[in-house]
C-alpha positions as CSV (number, residue, x, y, z in Angstrom):
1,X,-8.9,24.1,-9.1
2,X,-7.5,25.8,-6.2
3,X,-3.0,25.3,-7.5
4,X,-4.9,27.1,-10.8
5,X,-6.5,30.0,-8.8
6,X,-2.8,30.6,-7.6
7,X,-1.3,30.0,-10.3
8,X,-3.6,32.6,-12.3
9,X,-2.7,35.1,-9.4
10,X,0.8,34.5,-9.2
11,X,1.0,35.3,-13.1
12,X,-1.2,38.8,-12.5
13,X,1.3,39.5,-9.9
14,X,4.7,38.6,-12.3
15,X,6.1,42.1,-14.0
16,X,4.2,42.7,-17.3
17,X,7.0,42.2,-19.1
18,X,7.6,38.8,-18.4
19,X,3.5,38.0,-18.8
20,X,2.7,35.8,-22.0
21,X,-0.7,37.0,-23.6
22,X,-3.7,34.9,-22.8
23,X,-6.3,33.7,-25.4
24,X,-8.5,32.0,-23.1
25,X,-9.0,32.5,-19.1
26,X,-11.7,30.8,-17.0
27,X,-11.7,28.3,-13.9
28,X,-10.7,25.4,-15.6
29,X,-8.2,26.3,-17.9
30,X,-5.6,29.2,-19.2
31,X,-4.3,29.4,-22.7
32,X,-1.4,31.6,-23.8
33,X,-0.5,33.0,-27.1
34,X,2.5,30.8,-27.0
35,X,0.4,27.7,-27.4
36,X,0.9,26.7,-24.1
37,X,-1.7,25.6,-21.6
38,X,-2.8,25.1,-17.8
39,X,-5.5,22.5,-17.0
40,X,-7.2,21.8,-13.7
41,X,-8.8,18.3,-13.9
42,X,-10.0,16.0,-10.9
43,X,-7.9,13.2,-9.6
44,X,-9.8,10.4,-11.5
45,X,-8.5,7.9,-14.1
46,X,-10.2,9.5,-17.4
47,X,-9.7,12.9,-16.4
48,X,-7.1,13.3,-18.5
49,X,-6.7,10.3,-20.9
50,X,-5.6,11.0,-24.1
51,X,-3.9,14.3,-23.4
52,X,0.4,15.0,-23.3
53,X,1.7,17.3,-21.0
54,X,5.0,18.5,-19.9
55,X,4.4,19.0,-16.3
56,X,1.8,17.3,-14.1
57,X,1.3,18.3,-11.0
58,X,-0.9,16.8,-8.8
59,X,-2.1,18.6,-5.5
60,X,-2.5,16.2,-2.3
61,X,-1.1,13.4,-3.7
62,X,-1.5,11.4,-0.5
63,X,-5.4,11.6,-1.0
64,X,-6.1,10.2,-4.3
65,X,-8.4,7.1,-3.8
66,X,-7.5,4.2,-6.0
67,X,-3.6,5.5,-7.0
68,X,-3.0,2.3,-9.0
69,X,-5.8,2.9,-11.6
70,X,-5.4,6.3,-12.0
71,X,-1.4,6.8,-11.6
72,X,-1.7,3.5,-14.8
73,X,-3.8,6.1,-16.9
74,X,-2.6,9.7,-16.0
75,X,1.0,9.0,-15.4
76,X,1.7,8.0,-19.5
77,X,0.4,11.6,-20.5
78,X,3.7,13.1,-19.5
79,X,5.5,13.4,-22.7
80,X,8.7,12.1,-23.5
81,X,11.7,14.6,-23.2
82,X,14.4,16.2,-21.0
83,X,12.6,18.5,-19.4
84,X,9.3,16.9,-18.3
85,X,8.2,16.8,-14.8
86,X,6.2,15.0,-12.4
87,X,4.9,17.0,-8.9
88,X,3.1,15.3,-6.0
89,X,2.6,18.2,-3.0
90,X,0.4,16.6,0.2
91,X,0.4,16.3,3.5
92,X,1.1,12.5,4.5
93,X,-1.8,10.4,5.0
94,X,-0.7,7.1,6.7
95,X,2.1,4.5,5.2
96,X,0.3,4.7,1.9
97,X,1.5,5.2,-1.9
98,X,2.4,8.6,-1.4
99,X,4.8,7.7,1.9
100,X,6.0,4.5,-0.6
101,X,7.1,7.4,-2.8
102,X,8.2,9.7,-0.4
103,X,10.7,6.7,1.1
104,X,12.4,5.7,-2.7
105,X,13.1,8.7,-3.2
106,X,14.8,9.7,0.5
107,X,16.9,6.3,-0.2
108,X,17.7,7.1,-4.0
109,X,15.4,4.1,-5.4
110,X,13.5,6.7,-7.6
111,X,14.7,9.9,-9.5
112,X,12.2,11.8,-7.6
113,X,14.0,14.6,-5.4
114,X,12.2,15.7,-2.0
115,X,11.4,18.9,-0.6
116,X,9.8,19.1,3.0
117,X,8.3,22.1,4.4
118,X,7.5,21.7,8.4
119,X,5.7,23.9,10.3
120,X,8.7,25.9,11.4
121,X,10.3,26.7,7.7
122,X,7.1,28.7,7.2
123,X,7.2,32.7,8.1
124,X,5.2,33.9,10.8
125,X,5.1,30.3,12.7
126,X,6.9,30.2,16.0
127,X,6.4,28.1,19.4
128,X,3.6,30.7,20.0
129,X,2.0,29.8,17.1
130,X,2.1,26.3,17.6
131,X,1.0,26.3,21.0
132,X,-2.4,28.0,19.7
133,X,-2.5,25.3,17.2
134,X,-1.9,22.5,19.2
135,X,-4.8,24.1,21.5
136,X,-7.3,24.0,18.6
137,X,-6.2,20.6,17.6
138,X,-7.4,19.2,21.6
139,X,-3.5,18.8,22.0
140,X,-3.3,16.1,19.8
141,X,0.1,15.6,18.6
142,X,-0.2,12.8,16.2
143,X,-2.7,15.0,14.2
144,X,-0.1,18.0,14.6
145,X,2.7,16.0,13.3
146,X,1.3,14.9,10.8
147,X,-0.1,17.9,9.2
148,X,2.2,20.2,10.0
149,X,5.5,18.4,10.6
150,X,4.9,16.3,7.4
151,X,5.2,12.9,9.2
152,X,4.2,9.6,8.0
153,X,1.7,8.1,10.7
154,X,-0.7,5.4,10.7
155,X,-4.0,5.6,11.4
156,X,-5.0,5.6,14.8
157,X,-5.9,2.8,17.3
158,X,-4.0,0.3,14.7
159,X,-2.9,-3.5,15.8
160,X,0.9,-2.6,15.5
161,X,2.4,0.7,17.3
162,X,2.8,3.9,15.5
163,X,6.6,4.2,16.0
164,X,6.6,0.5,15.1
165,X,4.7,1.0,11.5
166,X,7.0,4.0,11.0
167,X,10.4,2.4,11.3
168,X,9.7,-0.6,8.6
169,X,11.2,-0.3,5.6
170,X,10.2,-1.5,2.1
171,X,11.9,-3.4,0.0
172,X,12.2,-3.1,-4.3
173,X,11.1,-6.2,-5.3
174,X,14.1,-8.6,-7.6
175,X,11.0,-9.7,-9.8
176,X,7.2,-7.8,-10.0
177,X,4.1,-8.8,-12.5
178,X,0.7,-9.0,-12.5
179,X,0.8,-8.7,-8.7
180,X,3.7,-11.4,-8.1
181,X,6.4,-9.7,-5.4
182,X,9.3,-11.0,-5.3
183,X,11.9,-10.6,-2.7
184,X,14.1,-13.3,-2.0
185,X,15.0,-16.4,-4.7
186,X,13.8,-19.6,-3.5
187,X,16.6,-21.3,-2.2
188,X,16.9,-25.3,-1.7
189,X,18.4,-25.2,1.6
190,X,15.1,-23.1,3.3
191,X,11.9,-24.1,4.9
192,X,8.8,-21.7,3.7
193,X,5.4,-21.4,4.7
194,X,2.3,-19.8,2.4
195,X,-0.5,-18.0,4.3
196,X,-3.6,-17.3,1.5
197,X,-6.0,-15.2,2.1
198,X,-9.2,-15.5,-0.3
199,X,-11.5,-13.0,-1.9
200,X,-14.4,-13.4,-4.6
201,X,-12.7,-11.9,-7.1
202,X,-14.8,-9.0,-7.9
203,X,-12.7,-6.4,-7.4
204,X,-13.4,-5.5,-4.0
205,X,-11.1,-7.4,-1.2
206,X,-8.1,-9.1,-2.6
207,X,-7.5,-12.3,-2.5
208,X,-3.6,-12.7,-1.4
209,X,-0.7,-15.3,-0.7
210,X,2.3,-14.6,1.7
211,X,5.8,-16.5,1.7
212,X,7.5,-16.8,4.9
213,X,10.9,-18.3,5.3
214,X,10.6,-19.9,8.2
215,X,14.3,-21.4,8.4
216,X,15.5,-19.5,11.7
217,X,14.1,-16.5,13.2
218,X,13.3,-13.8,12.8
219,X,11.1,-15.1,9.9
220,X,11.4,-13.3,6.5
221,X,9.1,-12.4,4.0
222,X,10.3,-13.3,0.8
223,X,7.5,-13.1,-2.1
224,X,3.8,-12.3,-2.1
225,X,0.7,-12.0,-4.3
226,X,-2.4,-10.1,-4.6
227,X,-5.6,-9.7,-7.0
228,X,-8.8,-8.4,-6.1
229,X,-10.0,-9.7,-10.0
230,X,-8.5,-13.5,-9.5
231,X,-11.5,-16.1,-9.3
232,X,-10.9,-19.1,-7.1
233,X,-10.2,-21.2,-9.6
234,X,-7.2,-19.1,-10.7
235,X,-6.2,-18.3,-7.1
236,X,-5.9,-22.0,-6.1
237,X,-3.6,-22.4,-9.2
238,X,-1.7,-19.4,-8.7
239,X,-1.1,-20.9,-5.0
240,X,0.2,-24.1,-6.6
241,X,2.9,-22.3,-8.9
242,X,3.9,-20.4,-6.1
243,X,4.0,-23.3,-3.7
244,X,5.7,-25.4,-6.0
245,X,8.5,-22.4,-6.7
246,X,9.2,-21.9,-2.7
247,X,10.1,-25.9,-2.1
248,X,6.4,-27.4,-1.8
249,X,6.3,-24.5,1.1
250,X,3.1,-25.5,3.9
251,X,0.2,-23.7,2.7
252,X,-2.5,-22.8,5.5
253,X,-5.4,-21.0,3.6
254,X,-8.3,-19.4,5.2
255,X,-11.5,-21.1,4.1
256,X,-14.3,-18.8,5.3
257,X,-17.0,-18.6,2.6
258,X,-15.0,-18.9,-0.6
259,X,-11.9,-19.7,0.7
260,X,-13.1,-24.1,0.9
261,X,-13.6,-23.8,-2.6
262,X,-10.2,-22.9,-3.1
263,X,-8.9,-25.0,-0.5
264,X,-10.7,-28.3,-2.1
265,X,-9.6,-27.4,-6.0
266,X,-6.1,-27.4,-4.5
267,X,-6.5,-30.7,-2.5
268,X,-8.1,-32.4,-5.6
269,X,-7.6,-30.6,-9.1
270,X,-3.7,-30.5,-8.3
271,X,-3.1,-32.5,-5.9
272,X,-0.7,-30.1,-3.8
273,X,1.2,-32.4,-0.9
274,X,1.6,-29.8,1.7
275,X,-1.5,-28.0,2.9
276,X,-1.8,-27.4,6.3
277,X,-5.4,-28.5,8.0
278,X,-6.2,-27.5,11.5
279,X,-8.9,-29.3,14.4
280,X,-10.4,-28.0,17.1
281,X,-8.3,-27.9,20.4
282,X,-11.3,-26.8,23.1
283,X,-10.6,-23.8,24.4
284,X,-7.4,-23.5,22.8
285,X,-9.1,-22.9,19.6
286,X,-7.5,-24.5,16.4
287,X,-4.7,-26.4,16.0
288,X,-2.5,-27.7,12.8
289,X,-2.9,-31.4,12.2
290,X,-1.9,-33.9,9.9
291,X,-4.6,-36.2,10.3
292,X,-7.7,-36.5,7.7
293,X,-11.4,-36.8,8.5
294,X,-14.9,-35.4,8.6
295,X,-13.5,-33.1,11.6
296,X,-10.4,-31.6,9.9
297,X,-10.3,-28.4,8.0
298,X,-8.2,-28.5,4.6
299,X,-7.3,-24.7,6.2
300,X,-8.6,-22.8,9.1
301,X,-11.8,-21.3,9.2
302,X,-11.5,-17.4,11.2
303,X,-13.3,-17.3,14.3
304,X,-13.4,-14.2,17.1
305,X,-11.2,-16.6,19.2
306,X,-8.5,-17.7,16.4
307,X,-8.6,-14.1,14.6
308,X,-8.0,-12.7,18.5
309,X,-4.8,-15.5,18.6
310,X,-3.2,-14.3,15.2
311,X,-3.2,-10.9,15.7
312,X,-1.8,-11.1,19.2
313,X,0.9,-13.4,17.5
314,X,1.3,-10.8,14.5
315,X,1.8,-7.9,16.8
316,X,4.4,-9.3,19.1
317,X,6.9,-11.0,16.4
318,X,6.4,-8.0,13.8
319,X,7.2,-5.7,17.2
320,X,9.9,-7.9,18.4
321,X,11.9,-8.2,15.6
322,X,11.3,-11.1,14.6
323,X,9.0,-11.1,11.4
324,X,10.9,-9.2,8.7
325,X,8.7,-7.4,6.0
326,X,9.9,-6.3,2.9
327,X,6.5,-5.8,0.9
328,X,4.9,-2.5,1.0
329,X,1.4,-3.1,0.4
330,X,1.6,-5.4,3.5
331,X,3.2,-2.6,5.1
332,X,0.5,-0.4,4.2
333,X,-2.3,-3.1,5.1
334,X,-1.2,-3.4,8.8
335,X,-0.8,1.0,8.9
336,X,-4.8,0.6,8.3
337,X,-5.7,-2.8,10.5
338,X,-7.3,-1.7,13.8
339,X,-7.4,-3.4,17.1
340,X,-11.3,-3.1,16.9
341,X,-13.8,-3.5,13.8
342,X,-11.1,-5.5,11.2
Protein backbone atom coordinates (compact mmCIF):
# COMPACT_ATOMS: atom_id res chain seq x y z
CA UNK A 1 0.00 0.00 0.00
CA UNK A 2 2.80 2.40 0.56
CA UNK A 3 4.02 2.83 -3.93
CA UNK A 4 -0.12 3.61 -3.83
CA UNK A 5 0.12 6.32 -1.07
CA UNK A 6 2.75 7.96 -3.38
CA UNK A 7 1.36 7.37 -6.22
CA UNK A 8 -2.03 9.08 -4.96
CA UNK A 9 0.14 12.05 -3.82
CA UNK A 10 2.19 12.35 -6.73
CA UNK A 11 -1.11 12.70 -8.87
CA UNK A 12 -2.54 15.51 -6.16
CA UNK A 13 0.67 17.21 -6.78
CA UNK A 14 0.55 16.86 -11.02
CA UNK A 15 -1.03 20.35 -12.64
CA UNK A 16 -4.85 20.00 -12.73
CA UNK A 17 -4.90 19.95 -16.14
CA UNK A 18 -3.18 16.92 -16.66
CA UNK A 19 -5.39 15.13 -13.56
CA UNK A 20 -7.94 12.37 -14.90
CA UNK A 21 -11.20 12.45 -12.78
CA UNK A 22 -11.47 9.89 -10.13
CA UNK A 23 -14.68 7.67 -9.46
CA UNK A 24 -13.36 5.83 -6.61
CA UNK A 25 -10.47 6.77 -4.02
CA UNK A 26 -9.55 4.69 -0.86
CA UNK A 27 -6.35 2.72 0.43
CA UNK A 28 -6.63 0.01 -1.80
CA UNK A 29 -7.56 1.08 -4.94
CA UNK A 30 -8.05 4.35 -7.40
CA UNK A 31 -10.40 4.45 -10.32
CA UNK A 32 -10.43 7.11 -12.98
CA UNK A 33 -13.12 8.19 -15.31
CA UNK A 34 -11.03 6.81 -18.10
CA UNK A 35 -11.66 3.31 -16.95
CA UNK A 36 -8.34 2.92 -15.77
CA UNK A 37 -7.30 1.52 -12.45
CA UNK A 38 -4.53 1.31 -9.61
CA UNK A 39 -4.50 -1.75 -7.30
CA UNK A 40 -2.44 -2.35 -4.14
CA UNK A 41 -2.53 -6.19 -3.39
CA UNK A 42 -0.04 -8.29 -1.17
CA UNK A 43 2.71 -10.29 -2.59
CA UNK A 44 0.85 -13.67 -2.41
CA UNK A 45 -0.09 -16.14 -5.27
CA UNK A 46 -4.06 -15.45 -5.40
CA UNK A 47 -3.80 -11.92 -4.75
CA UNK A 48 -4.40 -11.14 -8.02
CA UNK A 49 -5.49 -14.23 -9.97
CA UNK A 50 -7.80 -13.74 -12.57
CA UNK A 51 -7.18 -10.10 -13.11
CA UNK A 52 -5.17 -8.39 -16.58
CA UNK A 53 -3.13 -5.47 -16.09
CA UNK A 54 -0.88 -3.37 -18.15
CA UNK A 55 1.72 -2.63 -15.73
CA UNK A 56 2.76 -4.58 -12.57
CA UNK A 57 4.82 -3.33 -10.42
CA UNK A 58 6.00 -5.05 -7.60
CA UNK A 59 7.71 -3.12 -4.52
CA UNK A 60 10.79 -5.17 -2.91
CA UNK A 61 10.93 -7.67 -5.17
CA UNK A 62 13.91 -9.31 -3.43
CA UNK A 63 11.53 -10.04 -0.37
CA UNK A 64 8.79 -12.07 -1.75
CA UNK A 65 8.78 -15.51 -0.02
CA UNK A 66 8.10 -18.38 -2.31
CA UNK A 67 8.80 -16.35 -5.94
CA UNK A 68 8.22 -19.54 -7.96
CA UNK A 69 4.53 -19.98 -6.94
CA UNK A 70 3.61 -16.58 -6.95
CA UNK A 71 5.77 -15.14 -10.05
CA UNK A 72 3.72 -18.73 -11.94
CA UNK A 73 0.30 -17.03 -10.91
CA UNK A 74 0.77 -13.22 -10.97
CA UNK A 75 3.23 -12.91 -13.74
CA UNK A 76 0.38 -14.23 -16.68
CA UNK A 77 -2.01 -11.23 -15.62
CA UNK A 78 0.08 -8.87 -17.64
CA UNK A 79 -1.78 -8.59 -20.75
CA UNK A 80 -0.61 -9.15 -24.05
CA UNK A 81 0.52 -5.91 -26.11
CA UNK A 82 3.37 -3.48 -26.96
CA UNK A 83 3.29 -1.44 -24.27
CA UNK A 84 2.96 -3.73 -21.16
CA UNK A 85 5.36 -3.60 -18.39
CA UNK A 86 6.82 -5.51 -15.67
CA UNK A 87 8.71 -3.43 -12.48
CA UNK A 88 10.65 -5.07 -9.68
CA UNK A 89 12.19 -2.09 -7.29
CA UNK A 90 14.17 -3.72 -4.02
CA UNK A 91 17.00 -3.54 -2.25
CA UNK A 92 19.10 -6.92 -2.86
CA UNK A 93 18.64 -9.51 -0.47
CA UNK A 94 21.40 -12.27 -0.89
CA UNK A 95 22.12 -14.28 -4.38
CA UNK A 96 18.43 -14.93 -4.61
CA UNK A 97 15.72 -14.61 -7.55
CA UNK A 98 15.79 -11.14 -7.59
CA UNK A 99 19.85 -10.92 -7.96
CA UNK A 100 19.16 -14.07 -10.74
CA UNK A 101 17.17 -11.28 -12.42
CA UNK A 102 19.10 -8.58 -11.76
CA UNK A 103 22.36 -10.58 -13.49
CA UNK A 104 20.26 -11.69 -17.02
CA UNK A 105 19.40 -8.62 -17.54
CA UNK A 106 23.13 -6.82 -16.85
CA UNK A 107 24.44 -9.60 -19.44
CA UNK A 108 21.42 -9.18 -21.98
CA UNK A 109 19.83 -12.79 -21.19
CA UNK A 110 16.43 -11.02 -20.40
CA UNK A 111 14.63 -7.95 -22.00
CA UNK A 112 14.60 -6.41 -18.64
CA UNK A 113 16.65 -3.10 -18.54
CA UNK A 114 18.36 -2.02 -15.11
CA UNK A 115 18.31 1.07 -13.29
CA UNK A 116 20.47 1.38 -9.97
CA UNK A 117 20.27 4.06 -7.58
CA UNK A 118 23.33 4.02 -4.86
CA UNK A 119 23.50 5.92 -2.07
CA UNK A 120 25.44 8.74 -3.66
CA UNK A 121 22.87 9.40 -6.84
CA UNK A 122 20.44 10.43 -4.15
CA UNK A 123 20.34 14.44 -3.26
CA UNK A 124 21.32 15.53 0.03
CA UNK A 125 23.72 12.28 0.67
CA UNK A 126 27.41 13.06 0.85
CA UNK A 127 30.47 11.33 2.73
CA UNK A 128 28.98 13.28 5.76
CA UNK A 129 25.95 11.62 5.47
CA UNK A 130 27.34 8.30 5.16
CA UNK A 131 29.63 8.52 7.88
CA UNK A 132 26.47 9.13 10.29
CA UNK A 133 24.96 6.20 8.63
CA UNK A 134 27.53 3.93 8.84
CA UNK A 135 27.71 5.01 12.67
CA UNK A 136 24.11 3.93 13.25
CA UNK A 137 24.62 0.79 11.33
CA UNK A 138 27.69 -0.30 14.20
CA UNK A 139 30.04 0.35 11.12
CA UNK A 140 28.92 -2.50 9.37
CA UNK A 141 29.70 -2.34 5.86
CA UNK A 142 28.22 -5.38 4.43
CA UNK A 143 24.84 -4.18 5.80
CA UNK A 144 25.72 -0.58 4.24
CA UNK A 145 26.45 -2.02 0.97
CA UNK A 146 23.95 -3.74 0.67
CA UNK A 147 21.15 -1.35 1.39
CA UNK A 148 22.46 1.49 0.20
CA UNK A 149 24.95 0.61 -2.51
CA UNK A 150 22.53 -1.94 -3.99
CA UNK A 151 24.97 -4.86 -3.71
CA UNK A 152 24.27 -8.43 -4.01
CA UNK A 153 25.67 -10.17 -0.73
CA UNK A 154 25.18 -13.32 0.93
CA UNK A 155 24.08 -13.88 4.11
CA UNK A 156 26.39 -13.68 6.76
CA UNK A 157 28.74 -16.24 8.40
CA UNK A 158 28.09 -18.58 5.14
CA UNK A 159 30.46 -21.76 4.27
CA UNK A 160 31.89 -20.00 0.99
CA UNK A 161 33.30 -16.20 1.15
CA UNK A 162 31.22 -13.28 0.36
CA UNK A 163 33.40 -12.05 -2.55
CA UNK A 164 33.62 -15.71 -3.52
CA UNK A 165 29.56 -16.16 -3.78
CA UNK A 166 29.47 -12.77 -5.59
CA UNK A 167 31.77 -13.48 -8.47
CA UNK A 168 29.86 -16.82 -9.73
CA UNK A 169 28.02 -16.57 -12.51
CA UNK A 170 24.86 -18.48 -13.67
CA UNK A 171 24.46 -20.10 -16.50
CA UNK A 172 20.94 -20.38 -19.00
CA UNK A 173 20.26 -23.70 -18.99
CA UNK A 174 20.33 -25.61 -23.06
CA UNK A 175 17.30 -27.76 -21.74
CA UNK A 176 14.77 -26.87 -18.47
CA UNK A 177 11.40 -28.87 -17.31
CA UNK A 178 9.83 -29.92 -14.45
CA UNK A 179 13.00 -29.13 -12.49
CA UNK A 180 15.55 -30.85 -15.00
CA UNK A 181 18.69 -28.26 -15.58
CA UNK A 182 20.48 -28.75 -18.15
CA UNK A 183 23.90 -27.43 -18.88
CA UNK A 184 26.23 -29.35 -20.79
CA UNK A 185 25.11 -32.50 -23.34
CA UNK A 186 26.27 -35.76 -22.23
CA UNK A 187 29.21 -36.47 -24.11
CA UNK A 188 30.60 -40.17 -24.61
CA UNK A 189 34.11 -39.31 -24.12
CA UNK A 190 33.46 -37.87 -20.22
CA UNK A 191 33.47 -39.37 -16.74
CA UNK A 192 30.41 -37.99 -14.50
CA UNK A 193 29.46 -38.39 -11.03
CA UNK A 194 25.68 -37.98 -9.42
CA UNK A 195 25.42 -36.63 -5.87
CA UNK A 196 21.41 -37.10 -4.69
CA UNK A 197 20.21 -35.57 -2.05
CA UNK A 198 16.78 -36.97 -0.64
CA UNK A 199 13.72 -35.30 0.79
CA UNK A 200 10.09 -36.78 1.70
CA UNK A 201 8.48 -35.24 -0.86
CA UNK A 202 6.14 -33.05 0.91
CA UNK A 203 6.88 -30.00 -0.17
CA UNK A 204 9.22 -28.80 2.30
CA UNK A 205 13.15 -29.70 1.57
CA UNK A 206 13.81 -30.81 -1.92
CA UNK A 207 14.96 -33.75 -2.78
CA UNK A 208 17.85 -33.05 -5.54
CA UNK A 209 20.58 -34.78 -7.98
CA UNK A 210 23.88 -33.01 -9.13
CA UNK A 211 25.96 -34.04 -12.30
CA UNK A 212 29.64 -33.47 -12.11
CA UNK A 213 31.98 -34.05 -14.94
CA UNK A 214 34.56 -35.21 -13.39
CA UNK A 215 37.01 -35.76 -16.59
CA UNK A 216 39.89 -33.23 -15.55
CA UNK A 217 39.73 -30.45 -13.15
CA UNK A 218 38.36 -28.15 -12.37
CA UNK A 219 35.18 -30.28 -12.22
CA UNK A 220 31.98 -28.91 -14.03
CA UNK A 221 28.50 -28.96 -13.28
CA UNK A 222 26.71 -29.98 -16.12
CA UNK A 223 22.78 -30.82 -15.25
CA UNK A 224 20.84 -30.93 -12.01
CA UNK A 225 17.39 -31.70 -10.61
CA UNK A 226 15.21 -30.69 -7.87
CA UNK A 227 11.50 -31.43 -6.40
CA UNK A 228 10.33 -30.83 -3.05
CA UNK A 229 6.87 -32.87 -4.26
CA UNK A 230 8.93 -36.10 -5.80
CA UNK A 231 8.24 -39.28 -3.60
CA UNK A 232 11.06 -41.77 -3.31
CA UNK A 233 9.81 -43.87 -5.53
CA UNK A 234 9.86 -41.31 -8.34
CA UNK A 235 13.16 -39.86 -7.13
CA UNK A 236 15.02 -43.17 -7.37
CA UNK A 237 13.71 -43.38 -11.05
CA UNK A 238 14.29 -39.96 -11.96
CA UNK A 239 18.11 -40.81 -10.71
CA UNK A 240 18.13 -43.73 -13.10
CA UNK A 241 17.11 -41.62 -16.31
CA UNK A 242 19.47 -39.25 -15.40
CA UNK A 243 22.20 -41.68 -14.62
CA UNK A 244 21.61 -43.60 -17.56
CA UNK A 245 21.64 -40.11 -19.86
CA UNK A 246 25.20 -38.93 -18.21
CA UNK A 247 27.11 -42.48 -19.21
CA UNK A 248 25.93 -44.79 -16.17
CA UNK A 249 27.61 -41.70 -14.16
CA UNK A 250 28.70 -43.01 -10.17
CA UNK A 251 25.78 -42.20 -8.09
CA UNK A 252 26.67 -41.58 -4.22
CA UNK A 253 23.20 -40.80 -2.51
CA UNK A 254 22.74 -39.75 1.00
CA UNK A 255 20.64 -42.36 2.77
CA UNK A 256 19.79 -40.62 6.08
CA UNK A 257 16.10 -41.45 7.00
CA UNK A 258 14.45 -41.64 3.52
CA UNK A 259 17.23 -41.49 1.54
CA UNK A 260 17.87 -45.99 2.03
CA UNK A 261 14.65 -46.33 0.67
CA UNK A 262 15.67 -44.64 -2.38
CA UNK A 263 19.01 -46.02 -2.36
CA UNK A 264 17.55 -49.88 -2.21
CA UNK A 265 14.59 -49.25 -5.01
CA UNK A 266 17.56 -48.16 -7.19
CA UNK A 267 19.84 -51.17 -6.18
CA UNK A 268 16.85 -53.64 -6.73
CA UNK A 269 13.76 -52.19 -8.75
CA UNK A 270 16.26 -51.06 -11.60
CA UNK A 271 19.12 -52.54 -11.09
CA UNK A 272 21.43 -49.38 -11.68
CA UNK A 273 25.40 -50.73 -12.09
CA UNK A 274 27.16 -47.76 -10.64
CA UNK A 275 26.16 -46.64 -7.14
CA UNK A 276 28.74 -45.71 -5.07
CA UNK A 277 28.72 -47.47 -1.24
CA UNK A 278 30.97 -46.23 1.39
CA UNK A 279 32.52 -48.23 4.87
CA UNK A 280 33.71 -47.02 7.79
CA UNK A 281 37.54 -45.91 7.78
CA UNK A 282 38.02 -45.26 11.88
CA UNK A 283 38.75 -42.01 12.40
CA UNK A 284 38.90 -41.16 8.87
CA UNK A 285 35.25 -41.36 8.68
CA UNK A 286 33.75 -43.01 5.51
CA UNK A 287 35.21 -44.22 2.61
CA UNK A 288 33.87 -45.32 -1.05
CA UNK A 289 34.07 -49.04 -1.58
CA UNK A 290 33.24 -51.48 -3.96
CA UNK A 291 32.81 -54.34 -1.79
CA UNK A 292 29.27 -55.67 -0.65
CA UNK A 293 28.16 -56.78 2.83
CA UNK A 294 26.15 -56.32 6.04
CA UNK A 295 28.88 -53.36 6.74
CA UNK A 296 28.61 -51.39 3.50
CA UNK A 297 26.21 -48.54 2.83
CA UNK A 298 24.50 -48.59 -0.69
CA UNK A 299 25.34 -44.51 -0.11
CA UNK A 300 26.69 -42.61 2.76
CA UNK A 301 24.85 -41.92 5.77
CA UNK A 302 25.70 -37.82 7.09
CA UNK A 303 27.43 -37.75 10.20
CA UNK A 304 28.99 -34.41 12.29
CA UNK A 305 32.35 -35.93 11.16
CA UNK A 306 31.66 -36.64 7.24
CA UNK A 307 29.19 -33.47 6.95
CA UNK A 308 32.39 -31.45 8.64
CA UNK A 309 34.79 -33.35 5.61
CA UNK A 310 32.41 -32.31 2.70
CA UNK A 311 32.04 -29.00 3.44
CA UNK A 312 35.66 -28.40 4.04
CA UNK A 313 36.11 -30.17 0.58
CA UNK A 314 33.22 -27.94 -1.00
CA UNK A 315 34.66 -24.76 0.22
CA UNK A 316 38.19 -25.13 -0.90
CA UNK A 317 37.54 -26.53 -4.68
CA UNK A 318 34.43 -24.05 -5.22
CA UNK A 319 37.06 -21.20 -3.75
CA UNK A 320 40.01 -22.50 -5.75
CA UNK A 321 38.67 -22.68 -8.91
CA UNK A 322 38.20 -25.78 -9.31
CA UNK A 323 34.42 -26.71 -9.14
CA UNK A 324 32.58 -24.84 -11.87
CA UNK A 325 28.84 -24.04 -11.17
CA UNK A 326 26.54 -23.01 -13.64
CA UNK A 327 23.16 -23.62 -11.84
CA UNK A 328 21.63 -20.89 -9.97
CA UNK A 329 19.53 -22.40 -7.44
CA UNK A 330 22.79 -24.15 -6.25
CA UNK A 331 24.27 -20.81 -6.41
CA UNK A 332 21.62 -19.48 -4.30
CA UNK A 333 21.71 -22.65 -1.84
CA UNK A 334 25.42 -22.14 -0.88
CA UNK A 335 24.66 -17.80 -0.52
CA UNK A 336 22.32 -19.28 2.43
CA UNK A 337 24.49 -22.48 3.90
CA UNK A 338 26.20 -21.41 7.12
CA UNK A 339 29.32 -22.60 8.70
CA UNK A 340 27.24 -23.29 11.93
CA UNK A 341 23.46 -24.65 12.30
CA UNK A 342 23.09 -26.26 8.40
Amino acid sequence: RKILSSIQLAYQYIPKFLQVGVLEWNKGSVTFENNSKILAEATSSDSVRGWSFSVILIDEAAFVKDWETFSASVLPTISSGKTTKLIMLSTPNGLNHFHKTWKDAVEGRSEFQTIEVPWYKVGGRDEAWKKKTLSDLNFDMEKFDQEYSCSFQGSSGTLISGSKLKSLVHETPLNQKEGFYQYQMPDKTKSYVMVCDVSEGKGLDYSTIQVIDVSKMPYNQVATFRSNLITPTDFASKIHLIGKLYNEASCLIEINSIGETVAYILHNDFEYPNILRTENAGRLGKKITHKMGKTIDNGIKMSVQTKATGCSLLKLIVEADQLILNDHNTIEELSRFSRKGR
